[in-house]
N, CA, C and O atoms as CSV, one atom per row, in Angstrom:
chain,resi,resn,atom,element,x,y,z
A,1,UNK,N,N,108.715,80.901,108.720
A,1,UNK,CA,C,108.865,82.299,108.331
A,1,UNK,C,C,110.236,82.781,108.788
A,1,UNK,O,O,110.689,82.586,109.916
A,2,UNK,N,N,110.958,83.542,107.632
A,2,UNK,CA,C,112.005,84.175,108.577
A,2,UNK,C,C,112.277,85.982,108.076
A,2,UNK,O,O,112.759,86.385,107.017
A,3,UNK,N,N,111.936,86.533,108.875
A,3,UNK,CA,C,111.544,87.510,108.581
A,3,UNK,C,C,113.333,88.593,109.486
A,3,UNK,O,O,114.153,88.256,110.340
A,4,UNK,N,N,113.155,89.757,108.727
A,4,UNK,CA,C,114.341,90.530,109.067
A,4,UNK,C,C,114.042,91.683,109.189
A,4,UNK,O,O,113.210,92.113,108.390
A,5,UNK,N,N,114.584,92.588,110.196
A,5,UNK,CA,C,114.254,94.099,110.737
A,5,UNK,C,C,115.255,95.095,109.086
A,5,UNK,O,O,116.223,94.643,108.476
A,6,UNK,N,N,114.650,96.242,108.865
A,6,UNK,CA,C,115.120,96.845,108.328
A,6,UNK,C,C,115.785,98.212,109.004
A,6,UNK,O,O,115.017,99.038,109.497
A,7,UNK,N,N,116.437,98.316,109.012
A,7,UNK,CA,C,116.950,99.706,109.646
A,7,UNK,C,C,117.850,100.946,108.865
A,7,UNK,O,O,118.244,100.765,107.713
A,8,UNK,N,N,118.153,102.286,109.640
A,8,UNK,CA,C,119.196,102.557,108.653
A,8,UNK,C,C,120.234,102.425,109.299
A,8,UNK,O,O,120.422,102.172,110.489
A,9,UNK,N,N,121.179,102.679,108.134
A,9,UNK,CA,C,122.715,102.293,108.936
A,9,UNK,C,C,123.012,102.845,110.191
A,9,UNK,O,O,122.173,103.704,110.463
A,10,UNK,N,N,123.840,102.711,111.051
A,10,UNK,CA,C,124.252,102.735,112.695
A,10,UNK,C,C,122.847,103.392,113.313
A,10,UNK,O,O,122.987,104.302,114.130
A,11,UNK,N,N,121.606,103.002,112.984
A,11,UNK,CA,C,120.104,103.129,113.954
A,11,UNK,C,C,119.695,101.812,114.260
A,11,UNK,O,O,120.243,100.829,113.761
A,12,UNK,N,N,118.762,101.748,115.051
A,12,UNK,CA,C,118.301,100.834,115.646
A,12,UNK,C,C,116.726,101.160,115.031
A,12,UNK,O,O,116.088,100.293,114.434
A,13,UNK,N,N,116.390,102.048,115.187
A,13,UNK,CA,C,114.828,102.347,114.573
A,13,UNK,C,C,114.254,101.574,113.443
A,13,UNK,O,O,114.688,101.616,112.292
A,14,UNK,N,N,113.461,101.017,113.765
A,14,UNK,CA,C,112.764,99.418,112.431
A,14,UNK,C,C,112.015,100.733,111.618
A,14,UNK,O,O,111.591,101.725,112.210
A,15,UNK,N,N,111.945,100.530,110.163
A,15,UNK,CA,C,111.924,101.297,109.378
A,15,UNK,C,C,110.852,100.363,108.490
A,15,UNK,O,O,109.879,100.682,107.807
A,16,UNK,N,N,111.341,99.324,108.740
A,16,UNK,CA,C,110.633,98.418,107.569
A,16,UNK,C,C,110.904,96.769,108.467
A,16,UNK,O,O,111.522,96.597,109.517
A,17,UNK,N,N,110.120,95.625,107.513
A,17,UNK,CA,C,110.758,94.527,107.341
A,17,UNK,C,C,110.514,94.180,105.913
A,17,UNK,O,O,109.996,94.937,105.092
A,18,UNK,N,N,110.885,93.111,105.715
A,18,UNK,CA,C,111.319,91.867,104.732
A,18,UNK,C,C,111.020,90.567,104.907
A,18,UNK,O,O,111.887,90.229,105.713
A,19,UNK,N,N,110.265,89.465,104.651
A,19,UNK,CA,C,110.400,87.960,105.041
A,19,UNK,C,C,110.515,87.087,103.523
A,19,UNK,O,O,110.069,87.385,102.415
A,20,UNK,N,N,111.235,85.998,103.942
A,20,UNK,CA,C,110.518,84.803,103.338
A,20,UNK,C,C,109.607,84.066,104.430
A,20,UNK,O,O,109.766,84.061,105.650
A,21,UNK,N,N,108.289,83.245,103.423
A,21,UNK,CA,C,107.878,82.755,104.235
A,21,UNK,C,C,106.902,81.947,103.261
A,21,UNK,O,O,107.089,82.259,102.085
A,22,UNK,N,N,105.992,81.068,103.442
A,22,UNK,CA,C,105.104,80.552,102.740
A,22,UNK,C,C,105.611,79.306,101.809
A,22,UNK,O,O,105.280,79.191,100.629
A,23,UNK,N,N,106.340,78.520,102.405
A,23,UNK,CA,C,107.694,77.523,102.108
A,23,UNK,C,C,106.947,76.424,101.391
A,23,UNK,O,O,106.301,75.932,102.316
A,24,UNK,N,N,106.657,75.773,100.352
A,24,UNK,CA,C,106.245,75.146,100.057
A,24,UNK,C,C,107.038,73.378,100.523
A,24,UNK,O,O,108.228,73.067,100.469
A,25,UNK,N,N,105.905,72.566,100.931
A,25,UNK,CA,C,106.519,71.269,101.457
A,25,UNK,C,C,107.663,71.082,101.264
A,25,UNK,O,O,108.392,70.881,102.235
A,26,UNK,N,N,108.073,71.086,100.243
A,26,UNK,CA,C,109.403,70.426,99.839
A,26,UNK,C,C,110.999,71.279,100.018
A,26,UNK,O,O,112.132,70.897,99.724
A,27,UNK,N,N,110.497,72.595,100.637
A,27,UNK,CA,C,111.415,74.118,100.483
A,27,UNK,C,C,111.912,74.200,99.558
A,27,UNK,O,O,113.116,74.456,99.545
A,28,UNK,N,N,111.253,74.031,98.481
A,28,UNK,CA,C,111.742,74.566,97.007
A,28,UNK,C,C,111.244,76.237,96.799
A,28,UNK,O,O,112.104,77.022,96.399
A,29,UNK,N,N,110.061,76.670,97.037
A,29,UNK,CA,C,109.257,77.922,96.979
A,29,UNK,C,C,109.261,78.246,97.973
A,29,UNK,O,O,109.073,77.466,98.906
A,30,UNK,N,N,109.549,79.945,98.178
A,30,UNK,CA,C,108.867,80.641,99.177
A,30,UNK,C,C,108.877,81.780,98.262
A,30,UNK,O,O,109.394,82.043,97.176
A,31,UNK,N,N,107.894,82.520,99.347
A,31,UNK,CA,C,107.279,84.053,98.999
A,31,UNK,C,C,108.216,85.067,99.789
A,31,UNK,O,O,108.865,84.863,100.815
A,32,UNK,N,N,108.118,86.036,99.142
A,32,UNK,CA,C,108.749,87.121,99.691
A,32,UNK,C,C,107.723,88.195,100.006
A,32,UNK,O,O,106.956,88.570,99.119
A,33,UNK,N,N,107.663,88.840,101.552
A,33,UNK,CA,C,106.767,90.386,101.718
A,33,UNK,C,C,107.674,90.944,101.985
A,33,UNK,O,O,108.863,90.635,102.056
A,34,UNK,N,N,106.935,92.142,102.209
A,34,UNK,CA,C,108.134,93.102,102.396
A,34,UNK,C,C,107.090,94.528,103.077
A,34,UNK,O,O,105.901,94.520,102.757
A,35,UNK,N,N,107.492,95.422,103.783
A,35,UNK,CA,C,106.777,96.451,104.145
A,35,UNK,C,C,107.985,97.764,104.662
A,35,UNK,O,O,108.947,97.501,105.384
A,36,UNK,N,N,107.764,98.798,104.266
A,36,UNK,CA,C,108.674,100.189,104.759
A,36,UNK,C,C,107.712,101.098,104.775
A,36,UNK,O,O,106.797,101.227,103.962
A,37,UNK,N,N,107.960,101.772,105.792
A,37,UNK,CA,C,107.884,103.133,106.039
A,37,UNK,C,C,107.332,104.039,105.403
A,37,UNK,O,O,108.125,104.904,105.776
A,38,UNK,N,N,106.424,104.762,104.550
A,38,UNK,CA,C,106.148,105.723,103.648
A,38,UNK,C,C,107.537,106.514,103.728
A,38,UNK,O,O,108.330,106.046,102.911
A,39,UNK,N,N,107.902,107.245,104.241
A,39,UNK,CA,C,108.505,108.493,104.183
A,39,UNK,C,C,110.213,107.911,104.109
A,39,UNK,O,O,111.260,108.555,104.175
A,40,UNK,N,N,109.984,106.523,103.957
A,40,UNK,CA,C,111.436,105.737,103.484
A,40,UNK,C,C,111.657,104.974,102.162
A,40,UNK,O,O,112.741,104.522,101.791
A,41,UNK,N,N,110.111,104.864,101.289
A,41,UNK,CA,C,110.226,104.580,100.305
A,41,UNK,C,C,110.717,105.147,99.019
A,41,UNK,O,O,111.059,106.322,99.151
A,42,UNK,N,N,110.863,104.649,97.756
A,42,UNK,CA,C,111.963,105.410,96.388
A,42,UNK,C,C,112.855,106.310,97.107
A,42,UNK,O,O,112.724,107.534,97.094
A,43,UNK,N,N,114.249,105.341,98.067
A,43,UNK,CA,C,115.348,105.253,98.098
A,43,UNK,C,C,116.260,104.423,98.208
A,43,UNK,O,O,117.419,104.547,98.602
A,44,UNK,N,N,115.621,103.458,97.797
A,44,UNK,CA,C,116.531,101.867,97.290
A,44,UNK,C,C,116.823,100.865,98.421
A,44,UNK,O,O,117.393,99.775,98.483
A,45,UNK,N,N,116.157,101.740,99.347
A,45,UNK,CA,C,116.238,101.196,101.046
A,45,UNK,C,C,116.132,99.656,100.660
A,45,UNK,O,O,117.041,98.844,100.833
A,46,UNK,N,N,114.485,99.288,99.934
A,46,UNK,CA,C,113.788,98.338,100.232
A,46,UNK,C,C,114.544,97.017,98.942
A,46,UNK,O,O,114.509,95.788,99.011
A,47,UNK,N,N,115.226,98.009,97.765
A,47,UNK,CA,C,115.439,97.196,96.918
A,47,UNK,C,C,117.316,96.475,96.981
A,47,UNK,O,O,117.945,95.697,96.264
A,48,UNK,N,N,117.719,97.478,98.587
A,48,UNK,CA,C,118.933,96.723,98.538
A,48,UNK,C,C,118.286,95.449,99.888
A,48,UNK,O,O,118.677,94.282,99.912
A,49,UNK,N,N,117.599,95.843,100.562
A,49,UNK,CA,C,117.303,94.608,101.492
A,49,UNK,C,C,116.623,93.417,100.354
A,49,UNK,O,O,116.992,92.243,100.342
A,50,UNK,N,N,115.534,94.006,99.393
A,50,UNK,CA,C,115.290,91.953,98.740
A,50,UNK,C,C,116.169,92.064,97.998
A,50,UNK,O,O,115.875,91.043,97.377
A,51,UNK,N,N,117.466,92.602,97.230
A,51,UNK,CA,C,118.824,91.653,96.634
A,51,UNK,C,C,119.218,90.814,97.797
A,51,UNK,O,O,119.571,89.670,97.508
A,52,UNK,N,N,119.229,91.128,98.979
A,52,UNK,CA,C,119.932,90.487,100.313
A,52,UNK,C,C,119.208,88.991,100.318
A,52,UNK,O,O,119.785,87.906,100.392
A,53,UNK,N,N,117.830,89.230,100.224
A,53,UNK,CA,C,117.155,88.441,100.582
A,53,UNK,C,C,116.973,87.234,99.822
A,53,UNK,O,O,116.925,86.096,100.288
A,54,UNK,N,N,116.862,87.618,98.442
A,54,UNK,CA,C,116.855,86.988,97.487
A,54,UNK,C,C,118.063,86.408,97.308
A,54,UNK,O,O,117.912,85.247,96.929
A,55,UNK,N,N,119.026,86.673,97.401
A,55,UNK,CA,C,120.400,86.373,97.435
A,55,UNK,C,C,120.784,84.558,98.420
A,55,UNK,O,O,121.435,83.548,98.150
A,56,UNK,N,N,119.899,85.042,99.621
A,56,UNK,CA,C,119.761,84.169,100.753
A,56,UNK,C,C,119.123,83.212,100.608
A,56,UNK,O,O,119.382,82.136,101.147
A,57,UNK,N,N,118.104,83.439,99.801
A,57,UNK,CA,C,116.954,82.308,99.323
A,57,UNK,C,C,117.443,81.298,98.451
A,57,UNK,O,O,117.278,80.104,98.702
A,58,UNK,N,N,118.192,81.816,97.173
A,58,UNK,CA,C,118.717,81.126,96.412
A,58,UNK,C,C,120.049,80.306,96.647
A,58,UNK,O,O,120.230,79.109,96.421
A,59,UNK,N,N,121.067,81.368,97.227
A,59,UNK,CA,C,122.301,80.402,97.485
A,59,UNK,C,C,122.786,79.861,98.543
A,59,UNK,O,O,123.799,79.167,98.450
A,60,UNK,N,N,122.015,80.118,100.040
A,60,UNK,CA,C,121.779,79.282,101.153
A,60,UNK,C,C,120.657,78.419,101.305
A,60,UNK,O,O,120.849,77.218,101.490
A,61,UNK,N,N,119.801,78.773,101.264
A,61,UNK,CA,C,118.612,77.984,101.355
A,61,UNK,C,C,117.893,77.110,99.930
A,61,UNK,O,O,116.869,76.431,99.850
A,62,UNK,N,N,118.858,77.453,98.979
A,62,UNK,CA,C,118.713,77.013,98.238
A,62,UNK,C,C,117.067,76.636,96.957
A,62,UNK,O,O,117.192,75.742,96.120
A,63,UNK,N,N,115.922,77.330,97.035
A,63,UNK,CA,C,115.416,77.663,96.518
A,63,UNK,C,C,115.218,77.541,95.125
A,63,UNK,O,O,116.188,77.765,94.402
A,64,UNK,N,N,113.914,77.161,94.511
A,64,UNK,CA,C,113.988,76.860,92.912
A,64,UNK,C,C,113.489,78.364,92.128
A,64,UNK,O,O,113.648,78.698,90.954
A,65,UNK,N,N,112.584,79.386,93.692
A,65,UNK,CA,C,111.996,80.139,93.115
A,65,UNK,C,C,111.534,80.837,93.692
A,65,UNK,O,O,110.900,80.103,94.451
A,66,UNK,N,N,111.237,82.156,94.082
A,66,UNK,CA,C,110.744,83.202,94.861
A,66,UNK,C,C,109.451,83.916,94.243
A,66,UNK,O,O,109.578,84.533,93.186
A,67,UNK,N,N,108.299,83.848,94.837
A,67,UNK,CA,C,107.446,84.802,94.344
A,67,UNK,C,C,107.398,85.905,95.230
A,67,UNK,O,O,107.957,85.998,96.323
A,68,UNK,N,N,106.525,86.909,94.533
A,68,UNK,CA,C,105.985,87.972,95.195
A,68,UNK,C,C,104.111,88.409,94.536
A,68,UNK,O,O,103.586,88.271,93.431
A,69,UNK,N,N,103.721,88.828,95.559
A,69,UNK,CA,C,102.398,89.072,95.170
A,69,UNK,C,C,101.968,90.526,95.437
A,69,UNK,O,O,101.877,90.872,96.615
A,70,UNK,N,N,101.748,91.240,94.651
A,70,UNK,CA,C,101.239,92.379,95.552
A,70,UNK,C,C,99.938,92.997,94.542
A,70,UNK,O,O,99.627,92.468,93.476
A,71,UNK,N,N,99.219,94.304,95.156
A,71,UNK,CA,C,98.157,94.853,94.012
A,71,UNK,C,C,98.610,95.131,93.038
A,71,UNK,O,O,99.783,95.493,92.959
A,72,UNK,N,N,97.565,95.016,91.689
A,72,UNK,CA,C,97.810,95.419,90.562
A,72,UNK,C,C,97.887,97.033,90.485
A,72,UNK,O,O,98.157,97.488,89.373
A,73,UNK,N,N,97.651,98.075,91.688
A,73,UNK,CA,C,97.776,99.510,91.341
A,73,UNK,C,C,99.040,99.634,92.025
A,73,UNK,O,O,99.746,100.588,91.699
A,74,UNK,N,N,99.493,98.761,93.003
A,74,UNK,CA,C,100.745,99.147,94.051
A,74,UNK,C,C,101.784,99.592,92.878
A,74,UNK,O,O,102.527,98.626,92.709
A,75,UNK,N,N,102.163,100.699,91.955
A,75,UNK,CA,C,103.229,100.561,90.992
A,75,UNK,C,C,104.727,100.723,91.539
A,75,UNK,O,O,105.703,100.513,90.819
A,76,UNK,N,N,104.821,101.129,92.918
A,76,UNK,CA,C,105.871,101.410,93.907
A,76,UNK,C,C,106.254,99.787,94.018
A,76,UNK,O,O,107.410,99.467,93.742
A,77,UNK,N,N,105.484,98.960,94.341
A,77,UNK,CA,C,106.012,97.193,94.208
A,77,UNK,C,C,106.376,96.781,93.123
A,77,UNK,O,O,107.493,96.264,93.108
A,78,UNK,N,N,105.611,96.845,91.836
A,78,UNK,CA,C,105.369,95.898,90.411
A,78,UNK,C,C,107.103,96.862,90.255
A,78,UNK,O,O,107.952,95.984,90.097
A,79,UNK,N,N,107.655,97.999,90.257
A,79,UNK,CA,C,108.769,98.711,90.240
A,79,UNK,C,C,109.911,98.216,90.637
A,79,UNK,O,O,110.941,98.068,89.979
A,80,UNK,N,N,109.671,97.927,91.895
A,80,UNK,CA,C,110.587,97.046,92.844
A,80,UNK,C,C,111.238,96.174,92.320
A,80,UNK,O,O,112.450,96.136,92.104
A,81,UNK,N,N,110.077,95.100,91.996
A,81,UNK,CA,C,109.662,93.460,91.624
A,81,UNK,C,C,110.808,93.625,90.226
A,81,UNK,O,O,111.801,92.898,90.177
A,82,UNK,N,N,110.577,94.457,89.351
A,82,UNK,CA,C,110.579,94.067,87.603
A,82,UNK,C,C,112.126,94.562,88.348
A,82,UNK,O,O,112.876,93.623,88.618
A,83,UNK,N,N,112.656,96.062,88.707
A,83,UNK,CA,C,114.023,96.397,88.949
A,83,UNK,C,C,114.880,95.196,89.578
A,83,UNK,O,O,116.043,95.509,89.835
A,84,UNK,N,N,114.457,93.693,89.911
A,84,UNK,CA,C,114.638,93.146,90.928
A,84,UNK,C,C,114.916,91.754,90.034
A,84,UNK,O,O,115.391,90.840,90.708
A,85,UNK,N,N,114.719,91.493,88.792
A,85,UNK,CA,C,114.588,90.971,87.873
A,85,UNK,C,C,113.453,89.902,88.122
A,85,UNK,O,O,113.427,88.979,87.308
A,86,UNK,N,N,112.577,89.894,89.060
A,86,UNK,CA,C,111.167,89.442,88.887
A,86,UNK,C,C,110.153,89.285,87.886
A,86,UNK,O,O,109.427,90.279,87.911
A,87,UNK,N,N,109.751,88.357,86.911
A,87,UNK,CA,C,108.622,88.606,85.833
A,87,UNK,C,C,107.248,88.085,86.548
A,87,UNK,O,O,107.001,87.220,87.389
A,88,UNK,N,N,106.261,89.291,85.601
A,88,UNK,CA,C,105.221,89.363,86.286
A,88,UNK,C,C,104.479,87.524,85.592
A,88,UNK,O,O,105.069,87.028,84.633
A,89,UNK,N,N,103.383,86.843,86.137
A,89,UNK,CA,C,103.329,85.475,85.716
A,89,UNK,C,C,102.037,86.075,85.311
A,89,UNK,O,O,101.247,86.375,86.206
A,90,UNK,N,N,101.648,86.337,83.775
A,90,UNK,CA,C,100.001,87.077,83.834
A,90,UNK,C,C,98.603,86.300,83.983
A,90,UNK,O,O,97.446,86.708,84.084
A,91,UNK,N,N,99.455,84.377,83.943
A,91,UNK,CA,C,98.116,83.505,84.142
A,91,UNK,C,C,97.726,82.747,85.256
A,91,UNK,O,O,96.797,81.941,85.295
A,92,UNK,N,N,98.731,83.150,86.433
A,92,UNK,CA,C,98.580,82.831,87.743
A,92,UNK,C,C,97.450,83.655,88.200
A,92,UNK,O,O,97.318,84.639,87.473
A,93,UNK,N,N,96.755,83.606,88.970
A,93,UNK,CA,C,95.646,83.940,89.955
A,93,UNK,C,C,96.016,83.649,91.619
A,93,UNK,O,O,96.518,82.655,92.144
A,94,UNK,N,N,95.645,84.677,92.089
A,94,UNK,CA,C,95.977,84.609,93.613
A,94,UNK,C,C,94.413,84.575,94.030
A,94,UNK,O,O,93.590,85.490,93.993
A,95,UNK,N,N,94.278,83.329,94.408
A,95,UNK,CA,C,92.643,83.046,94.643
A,95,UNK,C,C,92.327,83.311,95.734
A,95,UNK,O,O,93.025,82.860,96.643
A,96,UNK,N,N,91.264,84.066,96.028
A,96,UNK,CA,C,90.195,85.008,96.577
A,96,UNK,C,C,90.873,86.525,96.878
A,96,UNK,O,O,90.182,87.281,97.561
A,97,UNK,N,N,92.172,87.012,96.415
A,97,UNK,CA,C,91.958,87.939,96.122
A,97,UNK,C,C,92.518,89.010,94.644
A,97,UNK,O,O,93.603,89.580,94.530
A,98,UNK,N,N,91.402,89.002,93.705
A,98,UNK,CA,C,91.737,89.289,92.869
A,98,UNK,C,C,92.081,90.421,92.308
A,98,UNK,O,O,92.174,90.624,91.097
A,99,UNK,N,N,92.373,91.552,93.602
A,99,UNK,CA,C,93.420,92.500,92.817
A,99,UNK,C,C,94.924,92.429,92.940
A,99,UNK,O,O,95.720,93.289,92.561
A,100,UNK,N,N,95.236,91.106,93.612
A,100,UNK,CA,C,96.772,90.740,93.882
A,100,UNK,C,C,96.965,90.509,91.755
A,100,UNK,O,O,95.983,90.443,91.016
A,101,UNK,N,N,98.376,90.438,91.280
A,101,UNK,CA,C,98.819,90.277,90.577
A,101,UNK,C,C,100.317,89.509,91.218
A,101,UNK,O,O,100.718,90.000,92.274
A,102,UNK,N,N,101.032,88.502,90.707
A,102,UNK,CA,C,101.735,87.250,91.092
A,102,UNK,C,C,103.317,87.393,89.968
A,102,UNK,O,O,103.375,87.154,88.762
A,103,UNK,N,N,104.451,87.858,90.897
A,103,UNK,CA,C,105.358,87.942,90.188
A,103,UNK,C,C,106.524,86.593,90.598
A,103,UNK,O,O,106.312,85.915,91.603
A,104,UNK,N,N,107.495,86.376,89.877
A,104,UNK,CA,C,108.649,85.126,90.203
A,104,UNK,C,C,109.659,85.498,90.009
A,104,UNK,O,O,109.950,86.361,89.181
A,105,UNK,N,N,110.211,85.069,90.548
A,105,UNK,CA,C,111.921,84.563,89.833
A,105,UNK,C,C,112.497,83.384,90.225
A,105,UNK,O,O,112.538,82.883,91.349
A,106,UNK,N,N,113.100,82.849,88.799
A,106,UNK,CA,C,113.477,81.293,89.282
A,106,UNK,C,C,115.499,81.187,89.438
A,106,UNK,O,O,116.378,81.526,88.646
A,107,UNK,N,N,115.541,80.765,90.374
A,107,UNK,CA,C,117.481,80.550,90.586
A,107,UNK,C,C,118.237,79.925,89.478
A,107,UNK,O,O,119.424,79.642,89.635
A,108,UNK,N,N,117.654,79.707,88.435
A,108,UNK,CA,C,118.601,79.562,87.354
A,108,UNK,C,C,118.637,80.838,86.970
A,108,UNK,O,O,119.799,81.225,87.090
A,109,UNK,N,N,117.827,81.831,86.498
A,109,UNK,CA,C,117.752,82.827,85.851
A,109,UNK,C,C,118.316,84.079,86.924
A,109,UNK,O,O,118.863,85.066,86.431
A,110,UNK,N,N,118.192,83.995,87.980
A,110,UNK,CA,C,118.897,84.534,88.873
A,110,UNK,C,C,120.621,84.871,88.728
A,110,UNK,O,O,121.357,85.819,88.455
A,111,UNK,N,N,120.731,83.052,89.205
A,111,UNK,CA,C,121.940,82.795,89.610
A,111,UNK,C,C,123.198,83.118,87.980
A,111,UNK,O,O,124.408,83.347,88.007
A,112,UNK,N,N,122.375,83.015,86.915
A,112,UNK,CA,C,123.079,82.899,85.688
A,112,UNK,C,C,124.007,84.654,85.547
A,112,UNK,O,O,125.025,84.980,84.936
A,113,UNK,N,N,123.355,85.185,86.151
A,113,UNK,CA,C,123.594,86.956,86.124
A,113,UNK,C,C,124.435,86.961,86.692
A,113,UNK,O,O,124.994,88.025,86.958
């Protein structure tokens, strides 16, 4: 797992985090979470930390592909995710819990932008 403090600029106060984590054997896949603050969310806080992240995944760590999972009502995430160029995968299943919905992005389609 490598997970990162979110803050705002010149504070120290954790506001949020961010991880990859969930590395599949080969470190081709990992997952991305992410968590902020209510009263810090829809202000791009969260969507300039996963460009960072995503950024990190793909061209250091090198990565074939990043998911994200979150609820199908969370529309503050699925928002995030799609602004983030994430597509939602509609025939994946996140097994045993089925109000998750399962988004990706793969580093060709990334990196091509």
């Amino acid at each position: 797992i490598m997970y990162w403090a979110i803050t705002l600029k010149d504070e120290t106060r954790l506001i949020g985090t961010i991880c990859l984590w969930n590395f599949t054997e080969d470190n081709s896949v990992a997952e991305v979470g992410y968590d902020l603050k209510p009263e810090f969310q829809k202000k791009g806080i969260m969507s300039e930390a996963l460009k960072a992240v995503v950024s990190y995944g793909f061209k250091e760590l090198e990565f074939s592909r990043i998911e994200a999972f979150t609820q199908k009502r969370n529309e503050g995430s699925k928002s995030l995710l799609m602004n983030n160029q994430f597509q939602l995968h509609p025939t994946r299943i996140d097994e045993g819990f089925p109000e998750n919905i399962i988004f990706e992005l793969y580093s060709k389609d990334y990196l091509s932008n």
